[in-house]
N, C-alpha and C positions, 0 to 999 in steps of 0.2 A: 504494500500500500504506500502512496507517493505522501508523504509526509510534510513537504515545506515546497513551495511553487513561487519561487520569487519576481521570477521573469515574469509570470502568467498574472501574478500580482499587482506585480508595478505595470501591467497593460488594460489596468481596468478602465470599460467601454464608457463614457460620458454615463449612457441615457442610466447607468449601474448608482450610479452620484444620486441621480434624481429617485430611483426607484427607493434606492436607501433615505433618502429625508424625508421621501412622503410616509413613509414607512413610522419614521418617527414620530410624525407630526401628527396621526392616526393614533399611536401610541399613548403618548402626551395626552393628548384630545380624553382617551377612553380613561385615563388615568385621575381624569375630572370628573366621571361618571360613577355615581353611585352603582354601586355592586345590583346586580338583578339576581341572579341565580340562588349565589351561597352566601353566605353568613361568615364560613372557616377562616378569613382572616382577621375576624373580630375578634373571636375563640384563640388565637397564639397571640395577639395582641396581649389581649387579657390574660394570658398563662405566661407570658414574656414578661409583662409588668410583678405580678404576685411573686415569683420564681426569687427577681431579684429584692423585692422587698421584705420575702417571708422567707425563700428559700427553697432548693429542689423539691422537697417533701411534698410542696403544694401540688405539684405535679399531679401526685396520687390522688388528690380527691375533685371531686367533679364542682363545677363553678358555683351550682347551687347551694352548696354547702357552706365554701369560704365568703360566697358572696354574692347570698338569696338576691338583691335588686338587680342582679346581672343575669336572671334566670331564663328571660328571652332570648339571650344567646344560643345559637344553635347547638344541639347536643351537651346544653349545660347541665345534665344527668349526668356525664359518662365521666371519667376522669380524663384526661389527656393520654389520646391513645396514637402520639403519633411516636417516631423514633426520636431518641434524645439528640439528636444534630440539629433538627426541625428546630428544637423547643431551647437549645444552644443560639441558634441563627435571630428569633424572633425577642429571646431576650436583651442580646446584644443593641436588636434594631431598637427595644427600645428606649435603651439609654440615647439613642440621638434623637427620636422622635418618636411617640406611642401613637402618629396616629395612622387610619385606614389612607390614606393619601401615600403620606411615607414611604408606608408599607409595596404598595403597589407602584410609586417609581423606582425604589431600589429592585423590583423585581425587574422592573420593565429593563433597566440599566444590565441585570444582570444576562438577560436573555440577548442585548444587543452584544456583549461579551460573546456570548455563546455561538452568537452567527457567526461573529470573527472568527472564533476557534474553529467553530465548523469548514471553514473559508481557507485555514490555513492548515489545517489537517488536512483534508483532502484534496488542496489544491485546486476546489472547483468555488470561486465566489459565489456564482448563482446560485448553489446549495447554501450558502449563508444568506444571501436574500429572501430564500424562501422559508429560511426562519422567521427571520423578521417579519415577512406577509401572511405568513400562516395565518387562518381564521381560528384556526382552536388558540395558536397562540395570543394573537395579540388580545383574543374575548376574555380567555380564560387567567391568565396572564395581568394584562395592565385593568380591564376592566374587573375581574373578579378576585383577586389579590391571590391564586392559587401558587404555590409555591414551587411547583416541578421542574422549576428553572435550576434552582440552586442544586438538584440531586443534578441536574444535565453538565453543570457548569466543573464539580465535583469527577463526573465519569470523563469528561472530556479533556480534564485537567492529566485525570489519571494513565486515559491513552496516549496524550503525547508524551507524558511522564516515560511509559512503556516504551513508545517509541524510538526516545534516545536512550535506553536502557537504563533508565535509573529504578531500577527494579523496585526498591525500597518506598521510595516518594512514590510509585504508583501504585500497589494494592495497598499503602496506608491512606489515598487517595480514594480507590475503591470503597474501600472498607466505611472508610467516611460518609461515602454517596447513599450505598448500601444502608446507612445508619438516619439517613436524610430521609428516603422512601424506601421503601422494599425493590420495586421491579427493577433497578439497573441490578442485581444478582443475575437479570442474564448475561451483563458481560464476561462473568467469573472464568466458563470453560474459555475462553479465547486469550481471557486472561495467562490460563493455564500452559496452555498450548503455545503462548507464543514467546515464556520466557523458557519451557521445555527444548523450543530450538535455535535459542542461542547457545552461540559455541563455549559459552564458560564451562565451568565446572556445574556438572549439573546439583551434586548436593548443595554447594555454593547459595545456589541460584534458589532453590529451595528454599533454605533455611533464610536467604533476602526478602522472597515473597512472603513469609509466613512470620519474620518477623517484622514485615512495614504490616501486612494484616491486621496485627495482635494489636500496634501500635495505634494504629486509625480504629481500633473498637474500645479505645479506654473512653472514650466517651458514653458509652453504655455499661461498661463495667462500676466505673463511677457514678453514673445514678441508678443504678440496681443498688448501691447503697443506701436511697434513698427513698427509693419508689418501684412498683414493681414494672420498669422499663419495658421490660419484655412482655410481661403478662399482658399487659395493659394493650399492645400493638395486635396480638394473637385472641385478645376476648370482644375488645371493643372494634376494633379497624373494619367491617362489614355489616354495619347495621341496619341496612336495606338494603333490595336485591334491583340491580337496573343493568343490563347488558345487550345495547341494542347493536352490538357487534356478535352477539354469540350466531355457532354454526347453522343454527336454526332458529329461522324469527319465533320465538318463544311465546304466545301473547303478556306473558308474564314479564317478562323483560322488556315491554313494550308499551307498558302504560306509563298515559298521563305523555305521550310525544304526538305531536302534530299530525297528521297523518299525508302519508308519502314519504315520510322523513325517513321511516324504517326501512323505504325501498334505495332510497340515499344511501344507507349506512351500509348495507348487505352488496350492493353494488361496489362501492367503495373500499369496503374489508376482503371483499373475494377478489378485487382486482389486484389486491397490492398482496395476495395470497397467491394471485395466479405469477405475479411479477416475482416474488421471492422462489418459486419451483422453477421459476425461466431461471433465471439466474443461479439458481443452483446448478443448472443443467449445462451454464454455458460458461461459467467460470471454473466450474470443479472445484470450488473451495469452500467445500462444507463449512470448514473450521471459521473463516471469515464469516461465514453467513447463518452460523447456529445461535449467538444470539439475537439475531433480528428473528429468526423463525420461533426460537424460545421466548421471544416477549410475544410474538404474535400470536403462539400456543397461549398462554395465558389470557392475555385478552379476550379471545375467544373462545375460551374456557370457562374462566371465571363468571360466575353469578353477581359477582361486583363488581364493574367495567365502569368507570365514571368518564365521558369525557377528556377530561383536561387528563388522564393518563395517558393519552396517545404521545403528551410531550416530553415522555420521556424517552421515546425511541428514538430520536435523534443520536446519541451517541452509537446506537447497534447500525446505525444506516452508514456511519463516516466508517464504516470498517468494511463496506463493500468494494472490496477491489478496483470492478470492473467500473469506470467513471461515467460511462451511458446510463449502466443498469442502475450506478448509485442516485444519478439526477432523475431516471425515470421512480424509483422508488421516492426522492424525498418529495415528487410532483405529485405521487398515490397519496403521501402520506399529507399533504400539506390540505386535500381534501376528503381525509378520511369521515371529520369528526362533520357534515352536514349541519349539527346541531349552533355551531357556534355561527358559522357561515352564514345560514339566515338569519339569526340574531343579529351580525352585526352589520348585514345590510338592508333587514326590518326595524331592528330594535324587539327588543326583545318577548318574546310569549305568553308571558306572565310570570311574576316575582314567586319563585317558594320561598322566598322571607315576608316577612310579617311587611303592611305599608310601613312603620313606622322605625325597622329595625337600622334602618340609617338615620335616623331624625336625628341624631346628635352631630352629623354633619363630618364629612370628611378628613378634615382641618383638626378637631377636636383631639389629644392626645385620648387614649382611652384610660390613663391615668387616673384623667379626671372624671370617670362615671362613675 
């Protein structure tokens, strides 16, 4: 895989300038826009503020406990059931600012990183544009404050880490990502496989990847002192069933969506399923291309499919070889998610938040609720 493209770089096309600003300027725009969908980044706001006021432990118990007035918050039952890097990332952000605005440019900021890296990893800019244009991304993203940036930013760090062989800096980079969301674990086999055929010493090389691992999970070592980190991700993490990518339109994973949309999704998911078996076929590089099919198996699997997970395959698509097959997949991928695409050239379907759950206004640190 072609790793750094300098030449190809410094010959970037005019009209690539403009598509990049309006890109932004779309971005920016949504980042002014009250959240419609989700609630979730209110929910780490709030666990991000309590953490460093009170301390990890808080973690453990659910919002309505430490803080019944805050009880409208989505899922303020459950305790914080996400991994401890998430709940690491959002109480940092709040010591610069607690509120939903913040939240959602520092993301936005981190996804336009993410095009670059994708742009300079594979050598193909337009593959980094079509980050930045994606409709799942920029909806779910700058509009809905979801987080999938920072696991993407994390795995992508970790492959070029890979790439120039600093073995240690990259599965302690994994491991991290890994610790942010669940699904980048499908990069692990290629992980495996590809410091396998470096010509070091192979126990070396082992004992490298398995000690940068261990190193990048003290983040979860250390708040299982605290809180039941793991439990917590394993009991609470699927609390409704929605997967309008699974192998068969379900009508169960199908409620409450617009209708045609499901004919959107299933067209969409089988294309970029038929594009992943072409390209198995035509590159012979299984090993390159098992976790893009490993995350695709899951998705399509799972009973819990939420949208904004499609943006985490990014990292498994810059490890496609073959540079047609990679631009034709990240073109599947950039319209996989139909959901966000009408939304953000309608506006939106209707809120599953309450009217009133943004009334404290964007601007507002959530400090102060």
């Amino acid at each position: 895989m072609k790793v750094d493209a300098n030449s190809r770089w410094d010959r970037m096309h005019p009209a690539m300038y403009a598509f990049i600003g309006i890109a932004v300027l779309v971005r920016l725009y949504q980042c002014t826009q009250v959240p419609a969908n989700t609630g979730d980044v209110v929910r780490h706001l709030v666990y991000g503020v309590g953490v460093l006021t009170a301390g990890p432990a808080l973690a453990g118990e659910a919002i309505i406990d430490f803080a019944p007035h805050l009880s409208w918050i989505s899922w303020a039952r459950n305790p914080y059931n996400y991994p401890p890097v998430a709940l690491l990332f959002f109480s940092i952000l709040t010591t610069i600012h607690s509120s939903v605005f913040a939240a959602k440019l520092l993301l936005t900021l981190f996804e336009c990183i993410n095009a670059w890296l994708v742009a300079r990893i594979t050598g193909d800019k337009w593959c980094g544009v079509i980050v930045l244009w994606a409709p799942a991304a920029i909806w779910w993203t700058s509009r809905e404050g979801q987080y999938e940036v920072l696991q993407t930013f994390l795995a992508l760090l970790a492959i070029l880490a890979l790439n120039r062989r600093f073995v240690v800096a990259a599965f302690c980079l994994l491991a991290l990502a890994i610790q942010t969301k669940l699904l980048v674990v499908a990069l692990l086999p290629w992980f495996l496989w590809k410091v396998w055929k470096f010509d070091d010493s192979k126990s070396k090389t082992v004992m490298a990847s398995a000690a940068g691992f261990l190193a990048g999970c003290l983040p979860t070592f250390a708040a299982l002192f605290f809180y039941p980190a793991v439990g917590n991700v394993l009991k609470y993490s699927t609390p409704m069933t929605l997967n309008l990518f699974h192998w068969l339109p379900i009508p169960e994973y199908m409620k409450g969506m617009p209708p045609g949309l499901d004919i959107w999704m299933q067209l969409a998911v089988w294309t970029m399923t038929g594009l992943l078996a072409f390209a198995v076929w035509k590159t012979r590089n299984l090993a390159a291309l098992l976790p893009a099919i490993l995350f695709l198996l899951i998705m399509r699997t799972s009973p819990h499919t939420l949208f904004w997970y499609w943006l985490a395959m990014i990292p498994m698509l810059v490890l496609i070889p073959d540079s047609r097959m990679r631009r034709w997949l990240f073109v599947a991928w950039m319209f996989v998610d139909g959901y966000s695409a009408c939304e953000l050239l309608g506006g939106p379907f209707s809120s599953t938040v309450d009217a009133g759950y943004y009334e404290f206004g964007l601007f507002t640190p959530v400090s102060r609720l």
